[in-house]
C-alpha positions, 0 to 999 in steps of 0.5 A: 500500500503506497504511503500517504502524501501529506502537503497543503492544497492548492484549490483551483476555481473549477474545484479540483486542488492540487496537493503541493509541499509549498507554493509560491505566488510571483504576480500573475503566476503561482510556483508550487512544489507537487507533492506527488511528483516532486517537481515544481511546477507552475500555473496561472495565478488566476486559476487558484481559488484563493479564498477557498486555498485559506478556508481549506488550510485553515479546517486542516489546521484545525484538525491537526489541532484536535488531534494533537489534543486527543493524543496529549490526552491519551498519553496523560491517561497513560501516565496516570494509569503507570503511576496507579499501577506502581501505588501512587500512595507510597511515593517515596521520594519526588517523582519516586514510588515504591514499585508494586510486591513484597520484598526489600527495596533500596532508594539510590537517588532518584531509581529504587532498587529491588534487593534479592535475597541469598542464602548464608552460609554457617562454617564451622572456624577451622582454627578454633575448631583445632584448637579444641581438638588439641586441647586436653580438656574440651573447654575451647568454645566453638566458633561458628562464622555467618557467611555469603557466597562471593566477595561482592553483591550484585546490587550496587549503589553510589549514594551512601545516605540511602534509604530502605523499604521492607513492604511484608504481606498482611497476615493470611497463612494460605498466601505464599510469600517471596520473602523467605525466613529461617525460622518463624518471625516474631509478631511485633514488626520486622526486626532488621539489622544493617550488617557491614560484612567482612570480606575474607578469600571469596566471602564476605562474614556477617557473624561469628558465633561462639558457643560452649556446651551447646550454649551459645556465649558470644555473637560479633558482627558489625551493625550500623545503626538504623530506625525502623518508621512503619509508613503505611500498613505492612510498609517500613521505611529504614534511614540511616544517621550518617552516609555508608562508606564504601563497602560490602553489606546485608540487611537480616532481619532479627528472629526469634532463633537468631538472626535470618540466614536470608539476607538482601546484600548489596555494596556501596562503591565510592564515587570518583572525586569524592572526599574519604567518608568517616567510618560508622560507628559500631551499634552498641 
């Protein structure tokens, strides 16, 4: 199907028009560029009608007008409609909204991140546990370290005073949920820790635990400091006191058994130009 010849129209007196790309009037004669053949051509000014030239031109004008109003509208609606989809109520930041599902999420300037979460790992510590092995009497304590897999998250972000949003799903015990626990959470809210993970050979520790005789003595791991806000129904929001240095780190949430071996990971990598940031102090 041949396209569509778009141009202006050149009405004549008999009523017929021709469909010129632009016309030029020169005293009793009129140049005009035809639009289906591509050459200028020429003809006695007194053949064009002129008044119904301006009519003509002014109703297609009119119409292209119209038009454009009409698709205006009908991308405004589809604005609209993407804004309701993503729960226009939870607008997290100018121009920003929570995306719609159950999970973690990280704000990183003006994007929102979904965190994943991975599956730690707990290793027995292979000094400690020779140790014992040698010791004549088994009072060495065991140690336990918390791991992940691999020297660095996936998710990375640059802006170190970052936010987090945990939206659960209401309670109902028939529905599947994508957030996985270790263990039953307990009933007052999300417990969730900021962890900062050590990296050591292809792993980065979150803890260490130490225990005697089945009874747990000592837990160590380097928590940073966060307050828990609930901002609507299900939905947490967590803010940080001062900006995150460059790092690798994990958010756990607290059980009742300890903390939850699924974690959401993800690094904070330094921005070129920027000056040093001063550590975090340690959660007391």
């Amino acid at each position: 199907m041949p396209a569509l010849l778009r141009g202006k129209k050149l009405v004549l007196k008999d009523g017929t028009f021709q469909l010129v790309r632009d016309y030029q009037r020169n005293g009793e004669r009129v140049r005009y560029l035809s639009a289906e053949r591509g050459d200028w051509e020429e003809i006695p000014a007194v053949m064009v009608d002129w008044d119904a030239t301006a009519k003509t031109a002014a109703a297609e004008k009119s119409e292209e007008d119209a038009l454009a109003k009409k698709i205006h509208a009908q991308e405004q609606a589809q604005k609209i409609e993407t804004v309701m989809d993503v729960d226009a109520s939870l607008q997290v930041s100018p121009g920003v909204f929570l995306p719609p599902g159950e999970g973690m999420f990280v704000i990183d300037g003006k994007s929102v991140k979904p965190l994943e979460q991975v599956g730690s790992q707990v290793k027995t510590d292979k000094k400690q546990y020779l140790k014992r092995v040698l010791s004549p009497i088994p009072i060495v304590p065991s140690k336990q370290n918390v791991q992940i897999p691999g020297t660095r998250a996936s998710i990375r972000v640059r802006n170190g005073q970052t936010e987090f949003y945990l939206r659960e799903a209401p309670a109902d015990p028939d529905r599947t949920t994508p957030i996985v626990k270790s263990s039953r959470p307990g009933e007052s809210g999300p417990e969730v820790e900021l962890v900062r993970a050590t990296v050591k050979g292809n792993k980065r520790q979150l803890e260490s635990i130490k225990s005697l005789f089945g009874e747990q003595l000592e837990e160590k791991r380097n928590t940073i400091s966060i307050q828990r806000w609930e901002i609507a129904p299900t939905v947490f929001r967590f803010t940080l006191s001062e900006p995150l240095p460059p790092g690798e780190y994990a958010l756990a949430e607290r059980l009742p058994d300890g903390m939850n071996l699924f974690v959401w990971d993800f690094g904070v990598d330094p921005v070129t130009g920027a000056k040093p940031t001063t550590p975090l102090k340690k959660k007391n």
